[in-house]
C-alpha positions as CSV (number, residue, x, y, z in Angstrom):
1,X,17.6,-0.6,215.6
2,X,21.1,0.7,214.2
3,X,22.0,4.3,213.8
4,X,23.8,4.5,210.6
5,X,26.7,6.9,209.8
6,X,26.0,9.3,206.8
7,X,28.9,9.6,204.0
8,X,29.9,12.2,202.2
9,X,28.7,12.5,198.7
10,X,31.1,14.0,196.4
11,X,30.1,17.0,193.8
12,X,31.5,17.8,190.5
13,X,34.5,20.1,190.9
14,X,33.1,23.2,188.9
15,X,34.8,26.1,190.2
16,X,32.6,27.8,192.6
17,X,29.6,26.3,191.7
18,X,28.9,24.0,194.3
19,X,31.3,26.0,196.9
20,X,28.7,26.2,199.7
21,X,26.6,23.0,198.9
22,X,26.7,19.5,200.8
23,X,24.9,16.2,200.3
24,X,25.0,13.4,202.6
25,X,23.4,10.0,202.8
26,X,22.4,6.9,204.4
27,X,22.2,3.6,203.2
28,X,19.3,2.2,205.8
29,X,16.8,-0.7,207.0
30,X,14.0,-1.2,209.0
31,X,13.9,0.4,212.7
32,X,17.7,2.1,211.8
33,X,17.8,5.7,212.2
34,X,20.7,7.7,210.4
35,X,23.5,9.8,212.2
36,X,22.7,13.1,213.2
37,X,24.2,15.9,210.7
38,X,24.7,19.2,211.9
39,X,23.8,22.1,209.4
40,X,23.8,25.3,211.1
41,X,25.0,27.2,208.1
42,X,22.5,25.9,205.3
43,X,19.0,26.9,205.0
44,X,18.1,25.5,201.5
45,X,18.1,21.9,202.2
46,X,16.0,19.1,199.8
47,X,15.9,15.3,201.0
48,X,15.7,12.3,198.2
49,X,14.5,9.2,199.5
50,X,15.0,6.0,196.8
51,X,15.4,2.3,197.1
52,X,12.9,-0.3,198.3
53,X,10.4,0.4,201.3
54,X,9.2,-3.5,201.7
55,X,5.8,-3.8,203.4
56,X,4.5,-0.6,204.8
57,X,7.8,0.4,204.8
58,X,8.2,4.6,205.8
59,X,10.9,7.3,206.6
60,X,10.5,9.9,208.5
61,X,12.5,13.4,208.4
62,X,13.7,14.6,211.8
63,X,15.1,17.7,213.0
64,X,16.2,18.8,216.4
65,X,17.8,22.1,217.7
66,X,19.7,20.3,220.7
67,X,20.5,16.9,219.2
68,X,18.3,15.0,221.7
69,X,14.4,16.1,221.2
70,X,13.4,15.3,217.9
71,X,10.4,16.4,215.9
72,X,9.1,15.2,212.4
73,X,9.8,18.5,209.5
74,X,7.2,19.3,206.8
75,X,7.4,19.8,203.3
76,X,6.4,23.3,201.9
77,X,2.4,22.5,202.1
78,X,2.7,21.7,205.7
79,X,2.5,18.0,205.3
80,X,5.0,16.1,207.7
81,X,8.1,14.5,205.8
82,X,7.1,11.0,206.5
83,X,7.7,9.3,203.4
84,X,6.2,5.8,201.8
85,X,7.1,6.1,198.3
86,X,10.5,7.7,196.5
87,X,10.5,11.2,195.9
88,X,12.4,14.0,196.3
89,X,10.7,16.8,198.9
90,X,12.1,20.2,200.2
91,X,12.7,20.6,203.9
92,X,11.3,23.6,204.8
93,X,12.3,24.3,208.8
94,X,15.8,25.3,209.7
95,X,16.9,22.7,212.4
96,X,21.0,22.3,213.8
97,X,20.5,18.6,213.3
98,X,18.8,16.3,210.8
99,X,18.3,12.6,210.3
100,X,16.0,10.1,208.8
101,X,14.7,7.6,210.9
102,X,12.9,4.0,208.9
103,X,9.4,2.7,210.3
104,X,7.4,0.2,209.8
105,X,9.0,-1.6,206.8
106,X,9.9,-5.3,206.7
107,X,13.1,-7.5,205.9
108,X,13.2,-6.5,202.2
109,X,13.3,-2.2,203.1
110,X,16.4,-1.0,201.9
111,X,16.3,2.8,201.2
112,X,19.1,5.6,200.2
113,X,18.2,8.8,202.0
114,X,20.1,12.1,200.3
115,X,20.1,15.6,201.2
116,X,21.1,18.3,199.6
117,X,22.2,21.3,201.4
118,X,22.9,24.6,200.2
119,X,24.5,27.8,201.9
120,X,23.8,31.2,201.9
């Protein structure tokens, strides 16, 4: 299992309309888990999972408000974000960190996990 560093996905430079928004992402395989990002500031957040998930492959989205215990977040129904197929869910708690973390794939899952953050 890797943890992979998130990058920094660049926005359009329309004057102040993406002023207080930020989207990260991973590039990821089986059993790797991405960086923890701290958003302390943004409570409008939306993840976008895409790429291939190979056999059984699935992502979980994990929050933590101390950076070491780690729960699974839900989408607005209530349904953990756990993730087999690509869509694009929003994150409905308000955690300090956030990360993916891939399950249960194979040799061929190779996924792109974004999020979208927005401030208030």
């Amino acid at each position: 299992m890797a943890t992979i560093p998130w990058t920094r996905v660049s926005l359009p430079s329309a004057k102040g309309e993406f002023d207080r928004t930020l989207v990260r992402q991973w590039a990821v395989a089986n059993g790797d888990d991405g960086e923890a990002m701290a958003l302390p500031n943004h409570a409008d957040r939306s993840v976008q999972v895409s790429g291939t998930f190979g056999s059984g492959g699935s992502v979980t989205i994990e929050g933590s408000l101390d950076g070491t215990t780690w729960a699974i977040l839900t989408d607005p129904q209530g349904n953990n974000l756990a993730i087999t197929s690509a869509k694009i869910e929003t994150i409905m708690e308000a955690t300090l960190y956030i990360r993916p973390r891939v399950t249960d794939g194979d040799e061929t899952t190779a996924l792109t996990i974004t999020i979208l953050c927005r401030g208030n």
